[in-house]
Structures are given as C-alpha cells and as structure tokens.
C-alpha atoms as a printed R data frame, in Angstrom:
    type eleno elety resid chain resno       x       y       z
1   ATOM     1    CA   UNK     A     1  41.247  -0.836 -17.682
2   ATOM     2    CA   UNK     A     2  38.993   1.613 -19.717
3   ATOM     3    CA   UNK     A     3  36.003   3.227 -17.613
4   ATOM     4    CA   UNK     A     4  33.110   2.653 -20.123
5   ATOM     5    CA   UNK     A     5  29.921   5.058 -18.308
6   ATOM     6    CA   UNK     A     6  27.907   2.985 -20.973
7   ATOM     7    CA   UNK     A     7  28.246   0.204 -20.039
8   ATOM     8    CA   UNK     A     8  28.174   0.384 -16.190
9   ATOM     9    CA   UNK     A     9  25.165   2.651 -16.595
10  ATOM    10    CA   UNK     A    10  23.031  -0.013 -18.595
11  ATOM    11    CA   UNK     A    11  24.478  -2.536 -15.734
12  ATOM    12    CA   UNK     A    12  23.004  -0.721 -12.940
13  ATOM    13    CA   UNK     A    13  19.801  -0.211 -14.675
14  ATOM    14    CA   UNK     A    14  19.555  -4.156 -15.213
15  ATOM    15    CA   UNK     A    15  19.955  -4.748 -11.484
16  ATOM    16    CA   UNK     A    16  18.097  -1.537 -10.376
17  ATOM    17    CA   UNK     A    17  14.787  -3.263 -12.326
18  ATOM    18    CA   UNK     A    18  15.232  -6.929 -11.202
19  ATOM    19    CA   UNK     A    19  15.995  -5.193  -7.576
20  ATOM    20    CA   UNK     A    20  12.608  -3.542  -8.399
21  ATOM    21    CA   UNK     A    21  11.105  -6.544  -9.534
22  ATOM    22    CA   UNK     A    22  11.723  -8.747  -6.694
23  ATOM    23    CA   UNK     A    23  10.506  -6.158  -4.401
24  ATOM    24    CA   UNK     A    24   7.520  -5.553  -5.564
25  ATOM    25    CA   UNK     A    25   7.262  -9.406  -5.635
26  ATOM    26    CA   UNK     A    26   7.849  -9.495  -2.406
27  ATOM    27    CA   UNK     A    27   5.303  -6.822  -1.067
28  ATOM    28    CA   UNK     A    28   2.646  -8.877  -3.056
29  ATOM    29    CA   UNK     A    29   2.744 -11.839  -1.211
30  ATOM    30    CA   UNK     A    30   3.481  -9.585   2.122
31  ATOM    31    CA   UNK     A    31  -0.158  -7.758   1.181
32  ATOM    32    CA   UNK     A    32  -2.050 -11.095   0.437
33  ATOM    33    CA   UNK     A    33  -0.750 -12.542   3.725
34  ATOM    34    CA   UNK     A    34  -3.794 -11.893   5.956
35  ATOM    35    CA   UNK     A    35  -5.927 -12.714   2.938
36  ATOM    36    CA   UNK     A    36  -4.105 -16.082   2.744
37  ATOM    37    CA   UNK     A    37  -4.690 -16.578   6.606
38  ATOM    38    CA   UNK     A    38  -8.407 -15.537   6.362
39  ATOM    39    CA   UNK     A    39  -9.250 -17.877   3.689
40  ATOM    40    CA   UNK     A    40  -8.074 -20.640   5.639
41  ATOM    41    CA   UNK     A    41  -9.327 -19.868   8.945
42  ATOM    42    CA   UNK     A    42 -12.632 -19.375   7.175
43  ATOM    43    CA   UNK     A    43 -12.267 -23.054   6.082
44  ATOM    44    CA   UNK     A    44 -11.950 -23.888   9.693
45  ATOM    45    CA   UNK     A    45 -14.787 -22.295  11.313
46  ATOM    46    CA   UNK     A    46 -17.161 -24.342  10.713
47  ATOM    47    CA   UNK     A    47 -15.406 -27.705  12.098
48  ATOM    48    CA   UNK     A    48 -14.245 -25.595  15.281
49  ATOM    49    CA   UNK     A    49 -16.030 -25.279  18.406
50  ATOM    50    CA   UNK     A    50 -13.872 -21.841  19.046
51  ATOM    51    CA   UNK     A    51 -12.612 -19.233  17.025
52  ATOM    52    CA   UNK     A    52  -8.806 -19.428  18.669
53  ATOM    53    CA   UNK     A    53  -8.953 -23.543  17.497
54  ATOM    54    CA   UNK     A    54  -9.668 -21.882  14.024
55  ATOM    55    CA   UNK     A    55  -6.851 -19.340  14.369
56  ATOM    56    CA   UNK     A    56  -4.412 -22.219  15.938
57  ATOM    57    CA   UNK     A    57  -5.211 -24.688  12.644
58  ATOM    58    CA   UNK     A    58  -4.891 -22.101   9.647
59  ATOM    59    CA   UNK     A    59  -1.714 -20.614  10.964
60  ATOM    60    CA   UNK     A    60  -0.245 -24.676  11.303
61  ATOM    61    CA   UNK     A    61  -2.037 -25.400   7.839
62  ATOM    62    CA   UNK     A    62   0.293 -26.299   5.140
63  ATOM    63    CA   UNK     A    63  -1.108 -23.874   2.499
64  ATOM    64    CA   UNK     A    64  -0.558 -20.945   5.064
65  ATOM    65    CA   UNK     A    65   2.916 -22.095   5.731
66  ATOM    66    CA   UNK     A    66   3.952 -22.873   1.939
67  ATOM    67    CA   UNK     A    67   2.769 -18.924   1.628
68  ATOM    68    CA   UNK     A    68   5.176 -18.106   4.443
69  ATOM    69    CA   UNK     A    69   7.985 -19.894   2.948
70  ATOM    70    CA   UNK     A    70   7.062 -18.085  -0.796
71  ATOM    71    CA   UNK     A    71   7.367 -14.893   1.013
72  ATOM    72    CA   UNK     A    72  10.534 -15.536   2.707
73  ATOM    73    CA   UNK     A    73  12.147 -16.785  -0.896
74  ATOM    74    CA   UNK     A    74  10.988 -13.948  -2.372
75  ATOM    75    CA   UNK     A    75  12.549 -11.807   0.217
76  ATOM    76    CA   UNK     A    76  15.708 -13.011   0.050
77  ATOM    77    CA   UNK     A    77  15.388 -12.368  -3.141
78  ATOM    78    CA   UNK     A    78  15.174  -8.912  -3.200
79  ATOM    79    CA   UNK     A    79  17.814  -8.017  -0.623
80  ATOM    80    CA   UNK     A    80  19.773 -10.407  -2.809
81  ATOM    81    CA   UNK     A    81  19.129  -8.220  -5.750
82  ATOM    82    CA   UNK     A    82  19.713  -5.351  -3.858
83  ATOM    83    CA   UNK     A    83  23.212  -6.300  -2.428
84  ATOM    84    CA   UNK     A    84  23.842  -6.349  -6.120
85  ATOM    85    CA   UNK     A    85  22.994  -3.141  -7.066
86  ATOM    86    CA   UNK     A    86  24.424  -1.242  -4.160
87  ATOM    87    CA   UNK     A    87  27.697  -3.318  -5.275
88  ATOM    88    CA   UNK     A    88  27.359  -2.408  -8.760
89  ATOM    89    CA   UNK     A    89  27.307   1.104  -7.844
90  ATOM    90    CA   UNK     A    90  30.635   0.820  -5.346
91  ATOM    91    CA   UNK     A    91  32.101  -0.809  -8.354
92  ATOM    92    CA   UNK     A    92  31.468   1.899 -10.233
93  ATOM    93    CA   UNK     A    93  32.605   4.411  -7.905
94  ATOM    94    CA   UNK     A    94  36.183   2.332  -8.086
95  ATOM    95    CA   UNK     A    95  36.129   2.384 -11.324
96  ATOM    96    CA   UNK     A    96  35.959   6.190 -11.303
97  ATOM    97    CA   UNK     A    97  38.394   6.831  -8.590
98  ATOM    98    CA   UNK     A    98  40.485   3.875 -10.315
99  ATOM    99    CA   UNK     A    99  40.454   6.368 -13.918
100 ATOM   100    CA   UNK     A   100  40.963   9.505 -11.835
101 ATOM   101    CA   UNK     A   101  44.162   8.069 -10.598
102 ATOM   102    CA   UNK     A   102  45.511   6.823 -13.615
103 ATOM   103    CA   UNK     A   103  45.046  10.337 -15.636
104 ATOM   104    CA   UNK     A   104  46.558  11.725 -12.488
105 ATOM   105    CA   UNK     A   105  50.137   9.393 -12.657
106 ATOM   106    CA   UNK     A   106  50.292  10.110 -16.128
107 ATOM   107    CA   UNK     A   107  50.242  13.752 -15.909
108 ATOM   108    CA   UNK     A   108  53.250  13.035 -13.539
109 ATOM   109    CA   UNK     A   109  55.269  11.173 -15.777
C-alpha cells in the first residue's frame, strides 16, 4: 500500500469542515435555546395565574421539546463527525508508521 499525503490530507480537511460544520450547528440551536423557551413561556403568561405554571407548560410544550430533540440530533452529529476525524488522523498516523516499516525491511533485505 502506497502512502499518498495528498490524498489523506484533502480527507482530513473534508471531515475537519463537516466536523466544523456540525458544530457550529450545534452551538446555534444551543444559543437560541433560552430564546426558544422565552418565546413560549411568553405565550403562556397570559393564560397563567403564576409565572412557575408558565415555566411548567413551555418547558412540556411540544415546540420546546421538538427544539430539544433538534439539538440533541445535531449533537450527535458533531461528535459523530468528530469521531471521524480523530480516526482519519490515527489512520493516517498507521499509514505512516505502516510506510516507515516497509522502507525499513527493505533496507534489510
């Protein structure tokens, strides 16, 4: 097997920008997540007699929990993407260590 740096280089930059990209995903719906909360707790204040009944109904509402579920997708996501980049980088260490050895036994033959 032929080490080609080209080649794994261009690989870990593909995975280093979708691990990038699904990060950053991520930490937008993290940041909008009190936003998200607010806006429906808002909706609830009027029909409330108490704040805390307001609280209790936007964090069981179904928009604040399809947000929840978003986030956790996206998440998962992104440690997804970056389990494949840290592999893609032991890979290439292999590979490196795998060529090293090889020139090595043939300088002993």
């Amino acid at each position: 097997m032929i080490l080609d740096p080209d080649r794994i280089y261009h690989e870990l930059g593909v995975a280093g920008e979708d691990w990038a990209d699904k990060k950053s995903a991520y930490q937008a719906l993290d940041d909008l997540t009190k936003t998200v909360y607010a806006d429906i707790m808002t909706d609830y204040l009027p029909a409330c007699p108490t704040k805390a009944e307001a609280e209790a109904r936007a964090l069981a509402d179904g928009k604040y929990k399809a947000h929840l579920a978003s986030k956790s997708s996206a998440r998962r996501a992104w440690l997804l993407a970056e389990v494949k980049y840290e592999n893609l980088k032991t890979l290439a260490e292999l590979r490196r260590s795998q060529e090293s050895t090889r020139r090595a036994e043939m300088q002993h033959t």
